[in-house]
N, C-alpha and C positions, 0 to 999 in steps of 0.2 A: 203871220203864219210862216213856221219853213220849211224852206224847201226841200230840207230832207224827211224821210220817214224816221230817222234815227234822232233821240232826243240829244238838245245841245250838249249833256252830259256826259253822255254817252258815245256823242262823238267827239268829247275831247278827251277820253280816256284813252279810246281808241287810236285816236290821233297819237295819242303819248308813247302808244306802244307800240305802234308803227316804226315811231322815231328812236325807240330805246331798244327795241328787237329787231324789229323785220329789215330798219338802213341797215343798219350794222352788218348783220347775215347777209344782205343782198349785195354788200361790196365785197364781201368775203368772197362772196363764188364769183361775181364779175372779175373781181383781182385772180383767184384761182384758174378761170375760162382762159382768161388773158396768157396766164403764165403757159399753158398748154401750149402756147405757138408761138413760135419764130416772135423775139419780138422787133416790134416795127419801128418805124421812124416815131422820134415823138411826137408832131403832129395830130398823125393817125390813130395812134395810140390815145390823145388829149381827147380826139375828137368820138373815139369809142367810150370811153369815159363821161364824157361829156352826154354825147345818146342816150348810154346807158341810166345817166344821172336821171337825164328827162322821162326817160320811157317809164322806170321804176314808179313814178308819183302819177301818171296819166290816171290811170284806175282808183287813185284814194282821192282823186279831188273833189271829190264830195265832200268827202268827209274833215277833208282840213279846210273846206271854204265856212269861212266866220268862225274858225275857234279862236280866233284871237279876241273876239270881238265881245259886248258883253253880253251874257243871257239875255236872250228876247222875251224868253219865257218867265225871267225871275219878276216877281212884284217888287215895287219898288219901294 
């Protein structure tokens, strides 16, 4: 059974357009946010970056957990 309500299909389309729309866009404005202010040491800067990288996927992890993986649901 799994554990999402979302079918495995459906969350690897999903997954797809995540990674082919929503990264892309959401480094845009992180790059854009960034540029707004004094920039910082590189570091700080790595480590906003870096945050930023993790916080973005917190919320899809559902939905990317077992798309790699093969259908559970296909017959064999």
């Amino acid at each position: 059974m799994s554990t999402s309500r979302l079918s495995y299909k459906t969350r690897r389309r999903l997954s797809l357009l995540l990674l082919v729309v929503a990264m892309p866009a959401y480094v845009v404005v992180a790059v854009t946010v960034m540029n707004l202010f004094e920039r910082p040491s590189i570091l700080v800067e790595l480590g906003v970056y870096v945050g930023l990288g993790i916080i973005w996927i917190l919320p899809f992890r559902s939905i990317f957990r077992g798309v790699g993986q093969a259908d559970p649901d296909a017959q064999d």
